[in-house]
ZAMARGU-4260 file (C-alpha; in steps of 0.2 Angstrom, whole numbers, plus 5000, padded with zeros to 4 digits):
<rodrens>
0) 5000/5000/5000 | 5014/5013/5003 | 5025/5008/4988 | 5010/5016/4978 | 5010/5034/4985
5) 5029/5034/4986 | 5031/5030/4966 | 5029/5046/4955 | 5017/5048/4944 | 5014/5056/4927
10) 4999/5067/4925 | 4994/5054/4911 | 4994/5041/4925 | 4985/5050/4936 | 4973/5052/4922
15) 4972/5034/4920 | 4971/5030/4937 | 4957/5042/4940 | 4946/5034/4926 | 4951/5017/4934
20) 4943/5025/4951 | 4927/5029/4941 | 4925/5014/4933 | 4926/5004/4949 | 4915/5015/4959
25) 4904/5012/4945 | 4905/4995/4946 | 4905/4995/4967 | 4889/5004/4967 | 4879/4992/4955
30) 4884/4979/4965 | 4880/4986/4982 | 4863/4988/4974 | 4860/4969/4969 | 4868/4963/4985
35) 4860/4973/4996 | 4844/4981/4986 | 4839/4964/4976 | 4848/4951/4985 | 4856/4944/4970
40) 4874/4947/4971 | 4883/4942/4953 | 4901/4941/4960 | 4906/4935/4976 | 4911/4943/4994
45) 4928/4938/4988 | 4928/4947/4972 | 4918/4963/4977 | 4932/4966/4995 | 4944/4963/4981
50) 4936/4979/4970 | 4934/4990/4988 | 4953/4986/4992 | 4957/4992/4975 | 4948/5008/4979
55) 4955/5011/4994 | 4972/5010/4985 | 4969/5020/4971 | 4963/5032/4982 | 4976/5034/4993
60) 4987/5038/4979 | 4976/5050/4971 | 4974/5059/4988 | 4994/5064/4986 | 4991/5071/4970
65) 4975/5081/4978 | 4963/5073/4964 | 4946/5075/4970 | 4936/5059/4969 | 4920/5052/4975
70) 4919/5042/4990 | 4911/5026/4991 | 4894/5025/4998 | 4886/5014/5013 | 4876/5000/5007
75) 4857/5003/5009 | 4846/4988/5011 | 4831/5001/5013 | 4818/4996/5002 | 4800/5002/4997
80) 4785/4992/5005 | 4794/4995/5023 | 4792/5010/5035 | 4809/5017/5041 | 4814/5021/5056
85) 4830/5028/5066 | 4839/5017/5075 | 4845/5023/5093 | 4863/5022/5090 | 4872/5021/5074
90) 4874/5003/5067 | 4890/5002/5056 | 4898/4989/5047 | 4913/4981/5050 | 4930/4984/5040
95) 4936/4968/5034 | 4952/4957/5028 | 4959/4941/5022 | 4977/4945/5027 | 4985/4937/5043
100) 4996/4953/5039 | 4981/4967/5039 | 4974/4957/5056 | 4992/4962/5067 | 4992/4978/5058
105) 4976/4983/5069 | 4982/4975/5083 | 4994/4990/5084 | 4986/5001/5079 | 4976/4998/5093
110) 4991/4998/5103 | 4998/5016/5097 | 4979/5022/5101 | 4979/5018/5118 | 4996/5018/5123
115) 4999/5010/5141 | 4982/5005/5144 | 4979/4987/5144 | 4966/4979/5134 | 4960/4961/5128
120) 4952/4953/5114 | 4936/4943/5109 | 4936/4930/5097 | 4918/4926/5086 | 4910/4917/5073
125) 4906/4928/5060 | 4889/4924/5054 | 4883/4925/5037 | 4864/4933/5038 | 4860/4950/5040
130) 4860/4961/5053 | 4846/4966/5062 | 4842/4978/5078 | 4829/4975/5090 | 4822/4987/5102
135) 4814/4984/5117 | 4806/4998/5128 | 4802/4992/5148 | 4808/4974/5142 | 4797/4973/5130
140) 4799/4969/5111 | 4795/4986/5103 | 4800/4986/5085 | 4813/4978/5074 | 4825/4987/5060
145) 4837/4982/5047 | 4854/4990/5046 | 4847/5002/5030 | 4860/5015/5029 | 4867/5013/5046
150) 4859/5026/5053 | 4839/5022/5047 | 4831/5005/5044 | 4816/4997/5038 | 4805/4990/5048
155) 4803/4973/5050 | 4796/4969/5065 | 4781/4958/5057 | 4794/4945/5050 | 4803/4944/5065
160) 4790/4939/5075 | 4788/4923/5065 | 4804/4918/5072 | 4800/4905/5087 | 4814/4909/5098
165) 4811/4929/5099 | 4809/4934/5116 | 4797/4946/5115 | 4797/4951/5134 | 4814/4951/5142
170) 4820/4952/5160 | 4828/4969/5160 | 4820/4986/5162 | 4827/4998/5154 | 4817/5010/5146
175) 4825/5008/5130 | 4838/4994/5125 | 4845/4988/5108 | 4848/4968/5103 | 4860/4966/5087
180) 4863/4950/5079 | 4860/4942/5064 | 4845/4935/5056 | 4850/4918/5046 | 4843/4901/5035
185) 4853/4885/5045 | 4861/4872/5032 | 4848/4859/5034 | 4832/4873/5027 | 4843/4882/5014
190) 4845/4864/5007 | 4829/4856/5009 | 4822/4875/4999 | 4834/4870/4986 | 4829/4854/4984
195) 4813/4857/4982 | 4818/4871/4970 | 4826/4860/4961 | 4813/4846/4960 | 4802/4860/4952
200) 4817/4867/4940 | 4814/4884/4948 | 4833/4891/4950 | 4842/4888/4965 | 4845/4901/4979
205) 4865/4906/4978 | 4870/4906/4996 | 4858/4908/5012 | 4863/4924/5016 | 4853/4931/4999
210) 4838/4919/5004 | 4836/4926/5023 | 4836/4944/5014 | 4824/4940/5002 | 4812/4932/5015
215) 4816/4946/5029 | 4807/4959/5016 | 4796/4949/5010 | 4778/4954/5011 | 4769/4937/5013
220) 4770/4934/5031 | 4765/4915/5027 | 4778/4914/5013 | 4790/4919/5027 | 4785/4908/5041
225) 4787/4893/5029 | 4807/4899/5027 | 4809/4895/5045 | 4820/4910/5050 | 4833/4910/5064
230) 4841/4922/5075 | 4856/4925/5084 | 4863/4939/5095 | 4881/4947/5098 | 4881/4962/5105
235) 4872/4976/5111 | 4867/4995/5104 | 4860/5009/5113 | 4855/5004/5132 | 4847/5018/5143
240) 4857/5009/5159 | 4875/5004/5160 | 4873/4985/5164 | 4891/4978/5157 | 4909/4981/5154
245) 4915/4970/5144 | 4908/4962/5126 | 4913/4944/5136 | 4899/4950/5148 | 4887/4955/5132
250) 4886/4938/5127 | 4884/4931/5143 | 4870/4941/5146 | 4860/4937/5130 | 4860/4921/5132
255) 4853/4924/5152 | 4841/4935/5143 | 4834/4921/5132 | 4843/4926/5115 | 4851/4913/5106
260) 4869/4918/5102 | 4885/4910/5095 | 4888/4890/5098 | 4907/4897/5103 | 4916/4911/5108
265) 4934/4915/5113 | 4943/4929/5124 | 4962/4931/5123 | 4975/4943/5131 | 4987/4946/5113
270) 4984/4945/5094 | 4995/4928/5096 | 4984/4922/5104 | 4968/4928/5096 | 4977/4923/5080
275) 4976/4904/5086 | 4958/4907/5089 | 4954/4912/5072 | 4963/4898/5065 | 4954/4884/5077
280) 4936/4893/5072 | 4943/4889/5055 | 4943/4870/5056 | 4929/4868/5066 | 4916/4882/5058
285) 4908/4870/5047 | 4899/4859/5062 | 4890/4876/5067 | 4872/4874/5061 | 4873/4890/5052
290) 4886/4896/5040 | 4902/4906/5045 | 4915/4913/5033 | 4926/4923/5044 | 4930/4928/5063
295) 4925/4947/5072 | 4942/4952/5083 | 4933/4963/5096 | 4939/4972/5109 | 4935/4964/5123
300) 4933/4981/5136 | 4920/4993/5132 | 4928/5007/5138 | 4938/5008/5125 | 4926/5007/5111
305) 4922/5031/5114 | 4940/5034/5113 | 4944/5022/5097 | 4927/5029/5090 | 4925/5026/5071
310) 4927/5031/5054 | 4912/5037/5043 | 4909/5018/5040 | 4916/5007/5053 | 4920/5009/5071
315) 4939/5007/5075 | 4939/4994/5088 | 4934/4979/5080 | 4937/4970/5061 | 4931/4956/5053
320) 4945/4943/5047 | 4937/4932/5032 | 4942/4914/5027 | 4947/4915/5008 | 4933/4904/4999
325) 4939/4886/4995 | 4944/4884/4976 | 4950/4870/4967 | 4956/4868/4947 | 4950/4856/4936
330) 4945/4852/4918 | 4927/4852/4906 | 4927/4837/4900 | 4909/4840/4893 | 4893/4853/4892
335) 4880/4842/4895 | 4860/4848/4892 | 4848/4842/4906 | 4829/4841/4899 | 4821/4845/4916
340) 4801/4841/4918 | 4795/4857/4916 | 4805/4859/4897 | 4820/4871/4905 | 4837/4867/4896
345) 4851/4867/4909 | 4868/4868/4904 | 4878/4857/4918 | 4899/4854/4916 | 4903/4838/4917
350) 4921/4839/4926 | 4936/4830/4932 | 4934/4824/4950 | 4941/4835/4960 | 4942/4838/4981
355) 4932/4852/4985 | 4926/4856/5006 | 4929/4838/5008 | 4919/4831/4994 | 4920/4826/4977
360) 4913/4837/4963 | 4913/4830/4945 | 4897/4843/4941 | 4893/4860/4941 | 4877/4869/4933
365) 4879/4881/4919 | 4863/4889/4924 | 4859/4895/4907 | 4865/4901/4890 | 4867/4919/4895
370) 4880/4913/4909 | 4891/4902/4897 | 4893/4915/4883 | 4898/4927/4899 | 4909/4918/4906
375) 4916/4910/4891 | 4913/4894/4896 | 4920/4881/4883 | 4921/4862/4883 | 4940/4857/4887
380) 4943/4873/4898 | 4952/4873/4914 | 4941/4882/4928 | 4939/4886/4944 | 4927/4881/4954
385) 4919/4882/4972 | 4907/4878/4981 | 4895/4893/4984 | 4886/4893/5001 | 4899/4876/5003
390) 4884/4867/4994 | 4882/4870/4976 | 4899/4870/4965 | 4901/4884/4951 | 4912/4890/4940
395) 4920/4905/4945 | 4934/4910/4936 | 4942/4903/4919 | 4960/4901/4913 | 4961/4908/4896
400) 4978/4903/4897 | 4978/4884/4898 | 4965/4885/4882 | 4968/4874/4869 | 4971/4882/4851
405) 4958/4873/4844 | 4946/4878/4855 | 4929/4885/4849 | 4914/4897/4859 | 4900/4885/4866
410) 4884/4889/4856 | 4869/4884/4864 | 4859/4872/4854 | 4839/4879/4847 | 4833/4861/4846
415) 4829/4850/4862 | 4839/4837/4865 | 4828/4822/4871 | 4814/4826/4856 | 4822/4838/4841
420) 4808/4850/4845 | 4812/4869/4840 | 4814/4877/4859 | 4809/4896/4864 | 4815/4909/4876
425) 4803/4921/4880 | 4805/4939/4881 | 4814/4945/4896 | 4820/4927/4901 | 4835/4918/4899
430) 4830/4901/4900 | 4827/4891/4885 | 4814/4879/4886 | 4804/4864/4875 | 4784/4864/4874
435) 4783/4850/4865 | 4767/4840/4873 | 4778/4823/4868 | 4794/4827/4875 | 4798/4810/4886
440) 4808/4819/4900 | 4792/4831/4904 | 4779/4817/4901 | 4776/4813/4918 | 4776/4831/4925
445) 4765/4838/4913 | 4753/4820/4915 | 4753/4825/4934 | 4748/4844/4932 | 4732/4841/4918
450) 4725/4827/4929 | 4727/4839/4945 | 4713/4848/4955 | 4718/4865/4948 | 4717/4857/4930
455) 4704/4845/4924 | 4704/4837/4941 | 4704/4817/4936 | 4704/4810/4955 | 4712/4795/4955
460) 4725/4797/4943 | 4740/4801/4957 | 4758/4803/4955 | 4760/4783/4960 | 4748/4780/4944
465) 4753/4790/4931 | 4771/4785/4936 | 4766/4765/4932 | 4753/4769/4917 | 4771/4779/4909
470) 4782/4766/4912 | 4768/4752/4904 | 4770/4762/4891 | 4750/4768/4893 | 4753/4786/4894
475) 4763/4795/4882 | 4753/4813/4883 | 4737/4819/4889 | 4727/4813/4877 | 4731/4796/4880
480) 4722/4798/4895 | 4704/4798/4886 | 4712/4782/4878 | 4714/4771/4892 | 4704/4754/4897
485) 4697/4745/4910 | 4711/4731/4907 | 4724/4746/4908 | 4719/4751/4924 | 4713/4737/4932
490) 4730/4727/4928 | 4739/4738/4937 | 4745/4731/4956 | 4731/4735/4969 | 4719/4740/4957
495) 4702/4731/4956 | 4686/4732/4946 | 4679/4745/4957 | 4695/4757/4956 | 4696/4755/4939
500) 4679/4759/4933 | 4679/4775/4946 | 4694/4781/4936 | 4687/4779/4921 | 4670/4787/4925
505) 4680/4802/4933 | 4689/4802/4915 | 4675/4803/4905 | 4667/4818/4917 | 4682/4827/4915
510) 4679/4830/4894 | 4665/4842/4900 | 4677/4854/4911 | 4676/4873/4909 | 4688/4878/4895
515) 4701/4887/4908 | 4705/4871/4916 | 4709/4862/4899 | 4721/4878/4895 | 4728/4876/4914
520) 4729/4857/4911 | 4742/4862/4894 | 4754/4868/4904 | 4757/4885/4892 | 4772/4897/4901
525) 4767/4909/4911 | 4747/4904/4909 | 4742/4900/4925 | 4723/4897/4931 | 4718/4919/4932
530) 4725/4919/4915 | 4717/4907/4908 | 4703/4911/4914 | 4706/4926/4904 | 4706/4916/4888
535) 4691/4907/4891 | 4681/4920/4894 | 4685/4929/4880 | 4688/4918/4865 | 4675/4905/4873
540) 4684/4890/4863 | 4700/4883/4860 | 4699/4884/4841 | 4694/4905/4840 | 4708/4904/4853
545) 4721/4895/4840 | 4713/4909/4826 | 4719/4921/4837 | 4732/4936/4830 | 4746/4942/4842
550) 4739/4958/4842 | 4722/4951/4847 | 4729/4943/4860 | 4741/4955/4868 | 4724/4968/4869
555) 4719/4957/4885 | 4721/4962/4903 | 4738/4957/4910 | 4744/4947/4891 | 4759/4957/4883
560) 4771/4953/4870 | 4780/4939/4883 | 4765/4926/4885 | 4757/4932/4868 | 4774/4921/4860
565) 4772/4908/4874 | 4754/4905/4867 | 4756/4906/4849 | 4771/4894/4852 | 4764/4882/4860
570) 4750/4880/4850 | 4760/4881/4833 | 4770/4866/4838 | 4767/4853/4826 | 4770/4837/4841
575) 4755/4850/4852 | 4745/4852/4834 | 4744/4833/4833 | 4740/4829/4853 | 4725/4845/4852
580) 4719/4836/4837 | 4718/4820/4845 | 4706/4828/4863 | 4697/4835/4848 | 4695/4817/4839
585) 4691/4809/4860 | 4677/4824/4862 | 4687/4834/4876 | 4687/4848/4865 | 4671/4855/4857
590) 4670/4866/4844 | 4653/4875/4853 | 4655/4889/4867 | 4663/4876/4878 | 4661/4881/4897
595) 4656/4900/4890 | 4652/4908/4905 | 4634/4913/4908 | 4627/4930/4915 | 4619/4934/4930
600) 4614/4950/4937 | 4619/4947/4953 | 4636/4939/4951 | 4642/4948/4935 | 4657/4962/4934
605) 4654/4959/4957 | 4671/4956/4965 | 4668/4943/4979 | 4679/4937/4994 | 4675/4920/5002
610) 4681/4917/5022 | 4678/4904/5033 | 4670/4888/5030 | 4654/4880/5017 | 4645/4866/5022
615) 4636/4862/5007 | 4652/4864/4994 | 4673/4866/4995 | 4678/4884/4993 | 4686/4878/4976
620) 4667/4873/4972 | 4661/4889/4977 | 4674/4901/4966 | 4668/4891/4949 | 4650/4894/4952
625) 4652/4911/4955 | 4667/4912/4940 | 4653/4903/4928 | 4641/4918/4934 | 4653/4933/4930
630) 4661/4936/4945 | 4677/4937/4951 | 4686/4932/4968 | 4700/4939/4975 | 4709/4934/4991
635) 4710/4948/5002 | 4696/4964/5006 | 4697/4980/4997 | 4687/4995/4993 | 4684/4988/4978
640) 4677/4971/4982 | 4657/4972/4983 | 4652/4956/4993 | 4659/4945/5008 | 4652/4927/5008
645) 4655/4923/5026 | 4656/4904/5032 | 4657/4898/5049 | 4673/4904/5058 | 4676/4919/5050
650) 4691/4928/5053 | 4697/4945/5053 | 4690/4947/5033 | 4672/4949/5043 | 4677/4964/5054
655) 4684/4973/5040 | 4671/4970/5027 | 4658/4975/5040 | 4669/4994/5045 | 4670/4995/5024
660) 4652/4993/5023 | 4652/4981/5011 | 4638/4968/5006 | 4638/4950/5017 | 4631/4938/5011
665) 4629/4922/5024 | 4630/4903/5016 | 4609/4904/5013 | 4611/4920/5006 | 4623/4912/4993
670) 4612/4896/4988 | 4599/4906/4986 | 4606/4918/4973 | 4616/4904/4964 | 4598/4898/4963
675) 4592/4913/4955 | 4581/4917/4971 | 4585/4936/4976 | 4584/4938/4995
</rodrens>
């Protein structure tokens, strides 16, 4: 760092020097806004500290020369949706390092700042979540904040509380009191999301640290519940009453205050011996139930921390050491194209075995198209790769300069794979994907969705089914349902007569379902059942639907450009042409008005909200009737709904129609009307 302020400089360097600055400041602040904005990082923590240490060098030499640059700003994790609030004291972030060097370095400076007076360290795990401050007024949980801009944060407080270890009354007093720790995802949920994310091709969430930011601001309280959240606390903020001396004392005392905080912590008289500390939490990091990729060197006596005080950013008696990610060579042998059951293309390198975090990796997804031509990803390259999160390998980094001469750019094929059909990215996406009705890897996902509740709803035909029926090589699409026979089914193992004609009579009812639910049952992208419902009701058959112009198309509510392709695709494919002439052939689809919706004063153009329970029909039952009479149903009250059918046990939905004034309608009230009797 010094060797660069003590070389001389020409004023065409300086120049150069001062663009690089730009550039990189540019580049710093785009990233600060996907990581802490959009939660969707594109380089690692690695690679963005190595862009801020460059920064920090360039201007160091630049301030010599008295060039005036920008500084670089405090990432802001505000977002809109969330009321912000100040916190009580400022909450910074920690500077940081990778170097053993950097880590003594602070050590005296510590040293030079306090001169004689004696001090200590604490040693602790540093999690990888994100920070959160709780207040809590008479020892009471009053509101919880993000770190925002370190200064002001967003409230959160709602989310919070869906964590099951929150105390949210606390032995101590004080009239107002600040909790800090971090809000994280533990190895065994962030897996089991992925796998199920993976199970339905959706892409897989980076690292856990992006998930529990996503799910902290996210505005479905039930959505966030399901993520399973967890908290742990380090330190604490603003406190109206002096109640501890030491940070080894902090932790002692939030854990006797009921917060969960770090499995392990360490105190230690000299940076030797903090130093060993680091190294041991090194080794033994990866049993803790959450992740960790560095170590926080505290000072360990609080009466230091006003006379160190801070820089604009980061207070001056404590740092965050972090581990270097773990990285390992090895060579493509192949790009291999994974059909997956919903027709998305997945690029996955098939690699040399290699030793990574203590396992083997011979694979390591692609992602895309977009990310290989990026990257420059090429059959026969040497890469890097780690293991992000220390679960899912990627491709990091490739070495240009062990390239063969021969070597030649990746180009993603247009035609699927496992069936030769032409495939289509839609607008804005960057997945490329096959519709084809036929395709044999989608067969027994898109068999499972058209026989489904949402869809045509064939009760009986369940995963375990379907899955035997495709490997008799029964079922090769949906129309091979409507061709299936009494021997088919009641040859299968555990299946009788009376299971099997049940099927087939549930089979048979099924070709006289409303046109929205044989649209559903397709499986078009992006047409889910609000959309088609769309459809229905306005082309009223599948065959004004397939005469249908882009233009006409894209003139409907909530259809643009993007699904207007998706239709017309997937009904121009010549395997889907075949399969819709072959319903047509079985009479599932009719060339009448089938299931046009009818008219009726009372339900038509009304927006309807349903809570609590029917005795006489499901809720799903309920929504058609009032869909096949006009109406609509949304899920939640509004000014602009104009009736509440209230079952028994209503909820919160009753109080809040009632204070808007709006129509009720009890379960009589609703028989009555389907009935066409006004009450």
């Amino acid at each position: 760092m010094a060797s660069n302020t003590k070389k001389t400089y020409s004023t065409s360097d300086i120049r150069a020097l001062k663009a690089r600055y730009d550039k990189l400041l540019s580049e710093i602040n785009l990233h600060d806004r996907l990581y802490y904005r959009e939660n969707n990082p594109r380089i690692s923590d690695f690679e963005y500290d190595c862009l801020k240490s460059e920064v920090e060098r360039l201007r160091e030499v630049l301030a010599v020369y008295a060039v005036d640059v920008k500084d670089t700003t405090i990432g802001d994790d505000r977002q809109s949706g969330f009321q912000s609030f100040a916190h009580l004291s400022p909450m910074m972030s920690l500077a940081n390092t990778y170097s053993r060097e950097e880590l003594f370095q602070f050590s005296n400076h510590l040293e030079t700042a306090l001169g004689p007076q004696k001090f200590s360290y604490v040693v602790e795990p540093k999690i990888d979540g994100i920070a959160i401050n709780l207040i809590y007024k008479n020892g009471k949980f009053f509101k919880a904040l993000t770190r925002g801009n370190g200064t002001i944060g967003d409230d959160v407080s709602v989310n919070i509380k869906t964590i099951r270890d929150l105390p949210l009354e606390i032995e101590n007093h004080s009239e107002a009191l600040e909790i800090r720790g971090e809000v994280y995802i533990d190895k065994q949920t962030f897996i089991g999301i992925n796998k199920i994310r993976e199970e339905q091709e959706l892409e897989l969430f980076a690292n856990p640290r992006n998930l529990a930011a996503g799910t902290i601001k996210t505005l479905n309280i039930d959505e966030v519940s399901e993520r399973n959240l967890k908290l742990i606390t380090y330190t604490i903020g603003h406190c109206s009453e002096k109640i501890v001396s030491r940070q080894s004392e902090v932790l002692e005392i939030l854990k006797n205050l009921g917060f969960a905080s770090q499995e392990k912590y360490w105190t230690a008289e000299s940076i030797e011996e903090a130093w060993k500390h680091v190294e041991e939490l090194d080794k033994m990091r990866h049993i803790f139930p959450y992740w960790t990729d560095g170590a926080v060197l505290k000072i360990n006596e609080l009466q230091f921390y006003e006379t160190l005080g801070a820089t604009a950013k980061s207070p001056r008696w404590a740092i965050a050491y972090k581990f270097a990610p773990e990285r390992a060579t090895t060579k493509i042998k192949n790009i291999i194209l994974q059909v997956g059951r919903t027709g998305i293309i997945t690029p996955v390198a098939d690699l040399e075995s290699v030793l990574l975090s203590g396992t083997n990796v011979s694979r390591a997804t692609l992602h895309n198209a977009d990310e290989i031509s990026k990257k420059d990803i090429r059959m026969g390259d040497y890469v890097t790769v780690e293991k992000a999160g220390e679960i899912i390998p990627a491709i990091v980094a490739v070495d240009t300069a062990k390239r063969d001469v021969n070597s030649r750019p990746f180009i993603f094929p247009k035609i699927c794979p496992a069936c030769g059909s032409q495939l289509i990215q839609l607008t804005g996406e960057v997945a490329w994907r096959c519709q084809n009705l036929c395709c044999l890897p989608q067969i027994q996902r898109r068999l499972e969705h058209f026989v489904s509740r949402a869809a045509m709803d064939i009760d009986g035909l369940g995963t375990v089914v379907i899955e035997k029926l495709v490997a008799g090589q029964k079922l090769n699409n949906i129309a091979d349902i409507y061709r299936l026979t009494f021997n088919d089914l009641e040859s299968l193992e555990k299946f009788g007569t009376k299971s099997a004609l049940k099927i087939l009579g549930n089979i048979d009812d099924s070709k006289n379902r409303p046109l929205w639910r044989l649209l559903h049952g397709f499986g078009i992208l992006g047409i889910g059942e609000q959309t088609a419902k769309i459809l229905a009701k306005h082309f009223h058959s599948l065959d004004n639907l397939i005469a249908a112009t882009p233009e006409e198309l894209e003139r409907l509510d909530g259809i643009g450009v993007k699904l207007s392709n998706a239709i017309t695709a997937f009904l121009g494919e010549p395997h889907n042409v075949k399969i819709i002439d072959d319903l047509r052939m079985l009479g599932v689809i009719h060339g009448d008005t089938h299931g046009e919706i009818l008219q009726n004063q009372r339900f038509h153009a009304k927006n309807f909200v349903l809570t609590g329970t029917l005795s006489s029909m499901t809720r799903q039952e309920a929504v058609e009737k009032i869909e096949h009479l006009g109406g609509n149903v949304a899920n939640s009250i509004s000014k602009n709904v104009h009736i509440l059918i209230a079952g028994e046990n209503c909820g919160s939905k009753l109080e809040k129609a009632q204070s808007l004034g709006l129509e009720i309608w009890n379960e009589t009230d609703l028989l009555g009307n389907l009935n066409g009797i006004v009450a």
